[in-house]
C-alpha positions as CSV (number, residue, x, y, z in Angstrom):
1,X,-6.0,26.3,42.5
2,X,-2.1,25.9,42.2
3,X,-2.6,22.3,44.3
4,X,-5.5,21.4,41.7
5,X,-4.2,18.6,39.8
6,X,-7.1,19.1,36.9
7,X,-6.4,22.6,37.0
8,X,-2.7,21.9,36.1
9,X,-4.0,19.6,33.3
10,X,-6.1,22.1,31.6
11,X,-3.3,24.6,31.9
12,X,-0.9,22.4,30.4
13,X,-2.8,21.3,27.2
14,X,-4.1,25.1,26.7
15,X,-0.1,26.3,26.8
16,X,0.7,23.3,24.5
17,X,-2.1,24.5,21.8
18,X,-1.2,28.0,22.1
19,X,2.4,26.6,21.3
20,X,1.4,24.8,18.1
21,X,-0.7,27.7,16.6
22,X,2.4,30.4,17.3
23,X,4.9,28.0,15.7
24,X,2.4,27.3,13.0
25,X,2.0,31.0,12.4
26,X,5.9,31.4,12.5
27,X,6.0,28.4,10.1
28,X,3.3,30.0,7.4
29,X,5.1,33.7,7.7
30,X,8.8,32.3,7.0
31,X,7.2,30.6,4.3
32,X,5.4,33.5,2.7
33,X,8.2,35.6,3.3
34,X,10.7,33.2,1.4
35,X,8.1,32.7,-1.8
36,X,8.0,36.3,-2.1
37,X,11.6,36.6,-2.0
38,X,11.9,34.4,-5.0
39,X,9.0,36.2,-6.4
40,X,6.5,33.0,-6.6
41,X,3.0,32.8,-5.8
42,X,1.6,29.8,-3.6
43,X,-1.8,28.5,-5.0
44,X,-3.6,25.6,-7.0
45,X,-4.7,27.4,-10.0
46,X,-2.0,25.8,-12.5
47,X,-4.4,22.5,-12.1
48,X,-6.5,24.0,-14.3
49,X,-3.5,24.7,-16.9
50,X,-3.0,22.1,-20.3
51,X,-0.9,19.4,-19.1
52,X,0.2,18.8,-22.7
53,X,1.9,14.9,-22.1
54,X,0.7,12.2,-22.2
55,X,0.3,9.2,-19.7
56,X,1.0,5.5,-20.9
57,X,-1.3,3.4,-18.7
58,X,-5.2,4.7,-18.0
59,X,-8.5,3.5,-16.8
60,X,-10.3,6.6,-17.6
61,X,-10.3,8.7,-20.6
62,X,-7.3,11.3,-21.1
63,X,-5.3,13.0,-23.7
64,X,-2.4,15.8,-23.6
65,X,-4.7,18.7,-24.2
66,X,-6.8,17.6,-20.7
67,X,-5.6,19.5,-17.6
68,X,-3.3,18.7,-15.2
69,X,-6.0,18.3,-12.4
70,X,-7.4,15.4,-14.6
71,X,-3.9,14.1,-15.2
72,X,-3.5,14.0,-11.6
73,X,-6.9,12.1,-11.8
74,X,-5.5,9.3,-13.4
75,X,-2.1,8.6,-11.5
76,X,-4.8,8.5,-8.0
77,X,-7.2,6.1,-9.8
78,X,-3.4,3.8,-10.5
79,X,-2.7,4.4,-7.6
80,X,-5.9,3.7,-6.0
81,X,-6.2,0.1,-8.2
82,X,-2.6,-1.3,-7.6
83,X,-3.2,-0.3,-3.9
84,X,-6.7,-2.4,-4.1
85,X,-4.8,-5.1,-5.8
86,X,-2.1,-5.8,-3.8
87,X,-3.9,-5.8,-0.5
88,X,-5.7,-8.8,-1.6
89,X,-3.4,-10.7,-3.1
90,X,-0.7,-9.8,-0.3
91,X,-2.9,-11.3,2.3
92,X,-3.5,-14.1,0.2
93,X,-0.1,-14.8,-0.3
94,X,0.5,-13.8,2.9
95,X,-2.4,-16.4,4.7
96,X,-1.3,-19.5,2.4
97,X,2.5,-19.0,3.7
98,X,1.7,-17.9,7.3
99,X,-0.1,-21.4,7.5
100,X,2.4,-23.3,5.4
101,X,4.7,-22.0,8.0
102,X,3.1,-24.4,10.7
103,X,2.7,-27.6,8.4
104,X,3.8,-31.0,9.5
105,X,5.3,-31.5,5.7
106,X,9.0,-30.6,6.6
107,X,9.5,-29.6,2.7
108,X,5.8,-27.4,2.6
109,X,7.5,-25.9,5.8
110,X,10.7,-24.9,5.0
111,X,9.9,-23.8,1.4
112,X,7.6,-21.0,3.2
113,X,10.9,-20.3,5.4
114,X,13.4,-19.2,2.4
115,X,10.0,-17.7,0.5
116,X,9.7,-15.6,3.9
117,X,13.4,-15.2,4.8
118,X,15.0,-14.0,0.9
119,X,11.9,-11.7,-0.1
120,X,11.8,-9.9,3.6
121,X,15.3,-9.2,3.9
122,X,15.8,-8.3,0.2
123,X,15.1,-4.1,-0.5
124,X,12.0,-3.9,-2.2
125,X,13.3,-1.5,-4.9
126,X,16.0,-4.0,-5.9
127,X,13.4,-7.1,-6.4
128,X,10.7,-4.4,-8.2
129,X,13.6,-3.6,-10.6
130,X,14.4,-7.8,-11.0
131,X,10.8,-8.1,-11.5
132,X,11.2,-5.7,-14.2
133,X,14.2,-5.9,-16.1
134,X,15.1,-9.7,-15.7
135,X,11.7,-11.1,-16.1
136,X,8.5,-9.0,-17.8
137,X,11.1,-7.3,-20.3
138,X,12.7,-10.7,-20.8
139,X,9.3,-12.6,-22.2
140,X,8.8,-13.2,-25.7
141,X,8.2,-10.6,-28.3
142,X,4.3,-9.5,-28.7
143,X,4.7,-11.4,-32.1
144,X,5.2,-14.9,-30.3
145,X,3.6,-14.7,-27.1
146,X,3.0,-17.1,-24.4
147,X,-0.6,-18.4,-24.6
148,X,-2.5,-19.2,-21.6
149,X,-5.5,-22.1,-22.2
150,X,-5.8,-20.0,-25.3
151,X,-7.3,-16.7,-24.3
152,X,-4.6,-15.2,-22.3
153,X,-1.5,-13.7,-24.1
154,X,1.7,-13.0,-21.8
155,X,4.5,-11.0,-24.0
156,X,7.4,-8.1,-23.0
157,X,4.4,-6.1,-24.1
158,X,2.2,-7.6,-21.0
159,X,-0.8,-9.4,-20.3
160,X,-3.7,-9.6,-22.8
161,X,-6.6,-10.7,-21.7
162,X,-10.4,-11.3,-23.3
163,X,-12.1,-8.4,-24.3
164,X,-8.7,-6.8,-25.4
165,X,-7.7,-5.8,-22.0
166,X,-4.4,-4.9,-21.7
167,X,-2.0,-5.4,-18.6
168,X,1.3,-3.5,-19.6
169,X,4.3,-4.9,-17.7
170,X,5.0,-1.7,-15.1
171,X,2.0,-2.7,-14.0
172,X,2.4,-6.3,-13.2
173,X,5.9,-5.8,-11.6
174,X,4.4,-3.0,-9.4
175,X,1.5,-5.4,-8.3
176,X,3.5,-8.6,-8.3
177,X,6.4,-7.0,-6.2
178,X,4.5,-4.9,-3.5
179,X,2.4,-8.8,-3.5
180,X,4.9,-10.9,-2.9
181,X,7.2,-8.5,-0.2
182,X,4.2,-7.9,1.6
183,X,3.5,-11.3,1.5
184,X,6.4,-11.7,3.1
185,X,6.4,-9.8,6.5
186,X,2.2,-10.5,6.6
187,X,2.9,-14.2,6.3
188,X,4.9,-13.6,9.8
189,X,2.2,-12.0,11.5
190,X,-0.1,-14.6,10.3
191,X,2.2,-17.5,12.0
192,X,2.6,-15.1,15.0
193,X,-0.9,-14.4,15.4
194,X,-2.4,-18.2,14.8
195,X,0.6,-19.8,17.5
196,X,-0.6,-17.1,20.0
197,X,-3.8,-19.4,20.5
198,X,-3.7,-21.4,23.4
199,X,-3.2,-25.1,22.8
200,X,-6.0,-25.6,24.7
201,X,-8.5,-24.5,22.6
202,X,-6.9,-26.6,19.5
203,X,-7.2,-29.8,21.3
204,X,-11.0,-28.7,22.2
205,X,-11.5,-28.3,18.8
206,X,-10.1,-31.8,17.8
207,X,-11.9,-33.4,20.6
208,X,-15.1,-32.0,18.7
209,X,-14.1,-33.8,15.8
210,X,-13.1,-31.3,13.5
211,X,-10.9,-31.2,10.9
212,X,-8.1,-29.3,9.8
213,X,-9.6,-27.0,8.3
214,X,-12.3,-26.3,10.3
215,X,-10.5,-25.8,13.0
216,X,-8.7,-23.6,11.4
217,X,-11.3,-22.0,9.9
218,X,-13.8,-21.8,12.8
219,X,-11.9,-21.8,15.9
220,X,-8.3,-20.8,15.4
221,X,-8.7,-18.1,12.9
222,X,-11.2,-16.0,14.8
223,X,-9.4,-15.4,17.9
224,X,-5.8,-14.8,16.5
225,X,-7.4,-12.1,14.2
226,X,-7.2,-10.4,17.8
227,X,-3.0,-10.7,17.3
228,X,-3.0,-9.7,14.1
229,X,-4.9,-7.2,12.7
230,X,-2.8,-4.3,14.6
231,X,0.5,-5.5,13.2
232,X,-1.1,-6.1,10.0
233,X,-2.5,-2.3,9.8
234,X,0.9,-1.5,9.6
235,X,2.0,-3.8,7.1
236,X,-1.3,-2.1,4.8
237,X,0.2,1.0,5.7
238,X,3.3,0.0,4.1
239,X,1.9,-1.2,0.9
240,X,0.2,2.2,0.1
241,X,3.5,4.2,0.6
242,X,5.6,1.4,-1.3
243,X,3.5,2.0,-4.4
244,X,5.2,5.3,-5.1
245,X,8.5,3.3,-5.9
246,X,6.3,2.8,-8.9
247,X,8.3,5.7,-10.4
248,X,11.5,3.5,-10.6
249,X,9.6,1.5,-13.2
250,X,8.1,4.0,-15.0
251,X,4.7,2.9,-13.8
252,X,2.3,6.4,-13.9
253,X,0.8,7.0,-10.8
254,X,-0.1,9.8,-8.6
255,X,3.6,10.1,-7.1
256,X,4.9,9.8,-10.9
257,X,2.6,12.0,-12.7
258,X,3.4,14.8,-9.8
259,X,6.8,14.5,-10.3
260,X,6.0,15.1,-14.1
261,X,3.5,17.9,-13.0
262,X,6.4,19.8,-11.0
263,X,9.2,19.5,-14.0
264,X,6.2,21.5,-16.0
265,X,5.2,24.0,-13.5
266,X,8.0,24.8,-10.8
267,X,4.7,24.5,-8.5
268,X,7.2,22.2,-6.3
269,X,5.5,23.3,-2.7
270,X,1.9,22.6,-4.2
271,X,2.6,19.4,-5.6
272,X,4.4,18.3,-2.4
273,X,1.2,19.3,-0.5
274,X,-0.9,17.4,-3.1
275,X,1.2,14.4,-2.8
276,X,1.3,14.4,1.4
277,X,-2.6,14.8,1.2
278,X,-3.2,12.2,-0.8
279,X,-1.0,9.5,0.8
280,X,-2.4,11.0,4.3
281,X,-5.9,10.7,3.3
282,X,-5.7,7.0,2.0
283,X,-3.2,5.6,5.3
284,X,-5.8,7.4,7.3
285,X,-8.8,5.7,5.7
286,X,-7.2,2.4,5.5
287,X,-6.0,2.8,9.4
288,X,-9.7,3.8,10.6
289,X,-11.3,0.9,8.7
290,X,-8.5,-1.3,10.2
291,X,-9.5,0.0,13.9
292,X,-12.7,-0.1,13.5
293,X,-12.8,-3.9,12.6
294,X,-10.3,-4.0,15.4
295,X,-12.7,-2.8,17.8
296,X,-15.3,-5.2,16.5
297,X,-13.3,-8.4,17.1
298,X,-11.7,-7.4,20.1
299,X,-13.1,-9.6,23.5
300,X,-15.7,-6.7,25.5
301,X,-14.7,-7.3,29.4
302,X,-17.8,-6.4,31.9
């Protein structure tokens, strides 16, 4: 037994899981022991307390007098649609400047360079508050707005579009900032990912007659997705945690509207957990469905 390697194996992961549930237990005691020190009580049952303020920017229906469960409702579904947003139009950006990256057009080229180059190496914070401050709340009063083809209003207000939707300016910055920083670094991994093709299989494609952008599209493309999707999981990754800078421009999602939620209530360890679950649950799900297309492209050996 003591020369068993697998024995040694088992033994090893058993100690290391006994180890993890005694410091977890020593972890949830010196908690306890501290919250009743301070005479608090841990548990979720101020959610279903009168949040009593009220939230600028909503998709769904709320007022004051709702609960803070269903305030907490709305900042996830912002959070959820600037998130869906900006990992779009990120690898959008991202794709057009990756490519424009490799162009033969010396000007095309180096235009993507100082795009890449200034918005990667600038703090993201600083270029969301620029965004903000210097640009949105620098437009024209909603009295005298800028008209788009007649049907789209731009003003310090926001954007107006048919059917009286608004776009209020925290908003745009948030979606417009996290787009074009993103952009920045996936644009990078696109270039990385699309010179990691072997030359021979360009000229192949060429010899076939194909254009540009088929050859892009049909034979380049599919195999550096092999490069990049791992890098650019990360970069996804990114984009959902950089959304909670949304609070340094007033923009009311979940990170925002716990912060609000915590001022109220004092419930400072809940909300923390509430927050940490959240962000876990949506990197996790964004990371799985990554993988799993991951998996899907990836070459199967015999």
């Amino acid at each position: 037994m003591w020369n068993n390697s697998r024995f040694w194996r088992w033994f090893g992961q058993i100690l290391l899981i006994l180890l993890v549930i005694i410091l977890a237990i020593f972890l949830w005691g010196n908690f306890t022991q501290n919250l009743q020190q301070l005479g608090l009580q841990f548990g979720f049952d101020f959610l279903n307390l009168q949040a009593g303020f009220d939230i600028g920017e909503t998709v769904v229906n709320y007022k004051s007098t709702d609960t803070f469960a269903a305030a907490l409702l709305v900042g996830l579904i912002n959070t959820l649609r600037v998130m869906a947003i900006g990992l779009v139009s990120a690898s959008i950006v991202g794709m057009i400047v990756g490519v424009a990256r490799l162009s033969d057009n010396w000007l095309v080229r180096n235009l993507a360079m100082i795009y890449v180059e200034v918005l990667r190496n600038t703090p993201l914070l600083l270029q969301l508050l620029f965004w903000y401050f210097a640009i949105f709340l620098k437009l024209p009063q909603r009295g005298n707005p800028i008209s788009v083809f007649g049907i789209i209003s731009l003003s310090n207000q926001g954007l107006l579009l048919p059917g009286n939707t608004a776009l209020y300016p925290e908003f745009l910055t948030l979606v417009l900032g996290l787009t074009l920083y993103t952009g920045a670094f996936i644009a990078e991994i696109i270039r990385a990912g699309i010179q990691a093709v072997p030359k021979g299989q360009w000229e192949a494609a060429r010899s076939l007659g194909l254009k540009s952008f088929q050859l892009m599209r049909l034979v380049v493309f599919p195999q550096a997705l092999r490069v990049i999707i791992p890098p650019l999981t990360s970069q996804y990754l990114n984009l959902a945690k950089n959304s909670s800078l949304a609070i340094a421009i007033g923009f009311p999602d979940i990170y925002a509207i716990a912060s609000t939620t915590n001022n109220i209530t004092g419930r400072a360890v809940e909300v923390i957990v509430i927050i940490m679950i959240t962000y876990l649950t949506i990197s996790l799900s964004i990371s799985l469905l990554l993988n799993m297309y991951n998996r899907r492209i990836q070459i199967k050996e015999r």
